[in-house]
N, C-alpha and C positions, 0 to 999 in steps of 0.2 A: 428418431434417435434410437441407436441398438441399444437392450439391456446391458446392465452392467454387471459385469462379470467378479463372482463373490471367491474370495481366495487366501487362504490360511496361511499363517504366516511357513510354517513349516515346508509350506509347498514352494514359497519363493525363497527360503532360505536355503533351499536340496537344490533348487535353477541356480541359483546364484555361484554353491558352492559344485555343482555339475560343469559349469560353462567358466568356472574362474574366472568371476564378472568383476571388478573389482568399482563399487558403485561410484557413478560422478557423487561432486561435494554437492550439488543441487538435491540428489535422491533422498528420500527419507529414510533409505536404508543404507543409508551414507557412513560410514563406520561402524556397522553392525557385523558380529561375528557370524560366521555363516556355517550355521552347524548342520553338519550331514542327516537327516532324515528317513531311512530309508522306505520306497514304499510311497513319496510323497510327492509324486509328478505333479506337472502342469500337464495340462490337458494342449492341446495345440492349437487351440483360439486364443487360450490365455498367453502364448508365448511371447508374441509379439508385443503387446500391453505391456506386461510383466519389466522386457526388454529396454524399453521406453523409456518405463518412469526408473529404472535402477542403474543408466545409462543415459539420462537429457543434457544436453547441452546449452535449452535454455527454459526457464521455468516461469510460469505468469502466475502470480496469487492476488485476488478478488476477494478484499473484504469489505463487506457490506453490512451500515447499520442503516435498518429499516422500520415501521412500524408491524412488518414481521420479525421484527428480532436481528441478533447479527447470524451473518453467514458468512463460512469463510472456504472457498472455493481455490482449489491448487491445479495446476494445467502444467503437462509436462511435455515435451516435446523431441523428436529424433534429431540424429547429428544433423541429418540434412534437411530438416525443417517440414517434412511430408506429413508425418503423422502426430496431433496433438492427442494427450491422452490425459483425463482426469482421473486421479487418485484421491481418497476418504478411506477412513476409519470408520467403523460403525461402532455400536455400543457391545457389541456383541463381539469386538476384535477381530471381526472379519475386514480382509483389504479390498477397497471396491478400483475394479480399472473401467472407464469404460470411453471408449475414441469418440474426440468432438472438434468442430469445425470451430475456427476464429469466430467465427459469427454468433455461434451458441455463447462464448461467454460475455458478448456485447449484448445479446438478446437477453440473456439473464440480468444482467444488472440494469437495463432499461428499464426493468420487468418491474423490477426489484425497487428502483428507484423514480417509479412511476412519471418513466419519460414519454409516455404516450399523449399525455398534456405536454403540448408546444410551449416551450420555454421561450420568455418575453426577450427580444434580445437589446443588452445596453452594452454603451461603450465602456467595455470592463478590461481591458488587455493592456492589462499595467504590471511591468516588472519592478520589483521591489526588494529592498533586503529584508532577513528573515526580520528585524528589528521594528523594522518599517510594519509589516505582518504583523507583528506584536499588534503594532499603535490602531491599523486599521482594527482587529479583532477588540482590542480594549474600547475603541467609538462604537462599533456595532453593539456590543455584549451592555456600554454603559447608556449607550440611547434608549434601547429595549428596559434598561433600568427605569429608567427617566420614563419613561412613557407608563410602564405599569405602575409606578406611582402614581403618573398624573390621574390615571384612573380611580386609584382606591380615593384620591383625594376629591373625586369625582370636578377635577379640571382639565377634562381632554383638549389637548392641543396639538403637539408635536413640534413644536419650534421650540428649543432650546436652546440656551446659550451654553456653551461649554466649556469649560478650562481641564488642561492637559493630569493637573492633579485630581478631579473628581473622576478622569477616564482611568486612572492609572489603579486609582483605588476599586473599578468597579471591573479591571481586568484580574484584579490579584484576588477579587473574590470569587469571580468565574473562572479563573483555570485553576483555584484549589476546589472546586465542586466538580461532583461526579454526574453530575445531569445531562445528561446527554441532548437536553430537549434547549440547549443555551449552545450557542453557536463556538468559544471557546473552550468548553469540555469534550467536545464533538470532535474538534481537529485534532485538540490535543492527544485524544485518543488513537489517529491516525497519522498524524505526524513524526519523524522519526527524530525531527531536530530540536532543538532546545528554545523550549518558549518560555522558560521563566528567567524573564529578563531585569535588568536591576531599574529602579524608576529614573534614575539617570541617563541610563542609554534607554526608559522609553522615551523622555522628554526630547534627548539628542535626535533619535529617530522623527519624532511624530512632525516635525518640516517637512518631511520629504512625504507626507500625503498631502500636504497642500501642497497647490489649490484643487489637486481634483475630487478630493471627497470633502475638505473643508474649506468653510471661508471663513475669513478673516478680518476681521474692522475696527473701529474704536471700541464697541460696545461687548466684543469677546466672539468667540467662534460657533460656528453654527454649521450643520451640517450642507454642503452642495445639493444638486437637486439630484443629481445622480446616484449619491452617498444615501438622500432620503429612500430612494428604490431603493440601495441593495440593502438598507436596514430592514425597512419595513415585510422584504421578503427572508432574507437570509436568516435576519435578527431570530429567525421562532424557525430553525433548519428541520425540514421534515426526512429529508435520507442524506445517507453520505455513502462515499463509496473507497475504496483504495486499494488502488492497480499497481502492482511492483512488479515489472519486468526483469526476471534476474539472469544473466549468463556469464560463463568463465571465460577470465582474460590475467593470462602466465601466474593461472592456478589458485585464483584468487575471485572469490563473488563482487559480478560488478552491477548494481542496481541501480534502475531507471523508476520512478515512484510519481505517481497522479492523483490526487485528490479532486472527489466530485462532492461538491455539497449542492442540496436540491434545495429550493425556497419555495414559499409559496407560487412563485410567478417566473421563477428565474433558476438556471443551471447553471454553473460555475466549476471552471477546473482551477484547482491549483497545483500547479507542477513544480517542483526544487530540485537545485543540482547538489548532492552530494556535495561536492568540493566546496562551492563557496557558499551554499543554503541561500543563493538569491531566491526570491518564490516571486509568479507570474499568477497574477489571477485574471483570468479570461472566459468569453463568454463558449461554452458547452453543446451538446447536444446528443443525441446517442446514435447519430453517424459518426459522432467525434470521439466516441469511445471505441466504433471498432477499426478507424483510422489511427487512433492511438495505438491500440493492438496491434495491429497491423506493423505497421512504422517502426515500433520497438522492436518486436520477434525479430523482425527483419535485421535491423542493427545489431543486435545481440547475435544473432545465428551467424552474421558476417564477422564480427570480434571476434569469437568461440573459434570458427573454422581458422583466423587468419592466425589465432592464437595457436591451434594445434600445427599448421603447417610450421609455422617456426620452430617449434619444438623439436617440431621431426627433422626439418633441417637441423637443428644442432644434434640430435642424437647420433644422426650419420654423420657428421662434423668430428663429433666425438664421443665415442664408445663409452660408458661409465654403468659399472656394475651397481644396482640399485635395488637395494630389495623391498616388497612389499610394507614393509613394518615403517621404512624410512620415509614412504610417500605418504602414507597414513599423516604421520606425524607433522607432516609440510605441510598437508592438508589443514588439518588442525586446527595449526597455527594462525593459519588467513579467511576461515571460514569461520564467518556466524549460523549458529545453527538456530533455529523458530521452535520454537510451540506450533504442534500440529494440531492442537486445540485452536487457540486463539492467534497466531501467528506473530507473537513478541516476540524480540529476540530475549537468548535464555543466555545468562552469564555462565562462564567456563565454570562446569563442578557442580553446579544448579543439579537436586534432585526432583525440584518441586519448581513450576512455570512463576514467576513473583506475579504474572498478571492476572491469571486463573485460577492458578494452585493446583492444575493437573502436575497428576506424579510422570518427571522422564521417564 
């Protein structure tokens, strides 16, 4: 892999404003003033790079929590899909660019997510509403309860009986905790949708996991033999991952989003659709993360492009004088912008990230 290439702001703000670049809403220099410089070139390896990330049409970010820490990795890409290019910050405000292959950033988060141990495979390829998601993550988060109790009481077993109100009280104590080592604080962390559910839509919800992670009888509920796997692995999550595919479609960010969570014995994606927050959890592997990859860019790169043809068809359809200050603004309007720290999104006027506390 080539070095990466170390570059001052001032020297991409003099390209910027040299080439009247006018940055895509994906760029991190995406409505930045582009103040003249003079004296502040790019050198001509760096061009191309530079070009890339202040002009992508589709963008991949990898954030990874691991027992190295989190990382959060950004990958930017050309209109025509040829060249991918990673961009960072360093501590020292230097901008790093430096070009990588689809495969490098599958390789990374396998790496990352210690997928070189073969992940056990169970019949896990169940779609689900986000509600539904609640109730399974509130049985995992409350078994794992039940069980380290059983221990201090020193009564190990594992067979519980369960009722829908001791889960629901042992979800609402794991998704207000910040522990990341409990399966609930973990997603939550990488989830974009709303998991603080009221305990009537979880009770309304938690039917529609039976029968496949619980059963059901006279004597009260118990976990499936399947649901005892994915506890026993998932319950205690050693890495997690989250891949958000993002590209423009008539001018507006459209995001494609995968969750990897690692178990002791077992890999798991879970994927949601923006629109209606179904979530699918299915069984993983880290050919399936650079199939993922793969599959997405791909889709994304075809929107983008089919998105800008149209455009340009109306443009020559009809002439309309439009100045730079008025696209900004349109921009705007339809884009969320991240923390290039931690990559939350940051509310309109935010000077400070509410998940970090880095200053914009």
């Amino acid at each position: 892999m080539q070095e990466a290439l170390k570059i001052d702001i001032k020297q991409i703000m003099q390209f910027i404003a040299d080439e009247k670049i006018m940055p895509s809403v994906l760029s991190p220099f995406y409505a930045e003033e582009p103040v003249v410089h003079k004296g502040s070139k790019l050198d001509t390896a760096s061009i191309s790079l530079v070009k890339v990330v202040c002009e992508p049409s589709v963008s991949v970010s990898a954030r990874i929590i691991s027992p190295d820490g989190m990382v959060v990795t950004r990958i930017y890409t050309d209109k025509q899909g040829q060249m991918l290019v990673r961009h960072w910050l360093d501590k020292d405000g230097l901008h790093h660019f430096r070009q990588v292959q689809e495969k490098d950033i599958a390789v990374e988060a396998a790496l990352r997510l210690m997928l070189d141990i073969p992940p056990t495979r169970l019949d896990v390829d169940t779609e689900m509403s986000e509600a539904s998601f609640c109730a399974l993550l509130g049985l995992i988060d409350g078994w794992r309860e039940k069980t380290l109790l059983s221990l201090i009481d020193r009564k190990p077993g594992g067979k519980f009986l369960l009722t829908v109100d001791e889960l629901y009280a042992a979800f609402r104590r794991s998704i207000g905790s910040n522990d990341l080592r409990w399966l609930t604080p973990l997603v939550k962390e990488l989830y974009s949708g709303n998991l603080d559910v009221s305990p009537s839509v979880f009770k309304k919800a938690f039917p529609q996991i039976i029968p496949k992670f619980v059963q059901a009888d006279a004597q009260g509920m118990k976990l499936s033999p399947l649901c005892e796997e994915i506890c026993s692995t998932l319950g205690a999550p050693l890495a997690a991952l989250k891949l958000t595919v993002s590209g423009i479609k008539n001018g507006a960010i459209v995001e494609e989003n995968m969750i990897g969570l690692r178990g002791m014995g077992i890999y798991c994606a879970v994927e949601f659709e923006e629109n209606n927050r179904n979530v699918t959890l299915k069984n993983s592997s880290a050919p399936m993360i650079e199939l993922y990859i793969h599959s997405k860019l791909t889709e994304a790169l075809k929107a983008s492009q089919e998105s800008g043809a149209q455009r340009s068809v109306g443009d020559s359809a009809q002439t309309v004088a439009v100045s730079p200050e008025s696209v900004t603004v349109q921009y705007q309007e339809t884009v969320k912008k991240f923390c290039a720290e931690c990559g939350k999104p940051l509310k309109p006027g935010a000077k400070f990230c509410a998940g970090c506390g880095t200053k914009i």
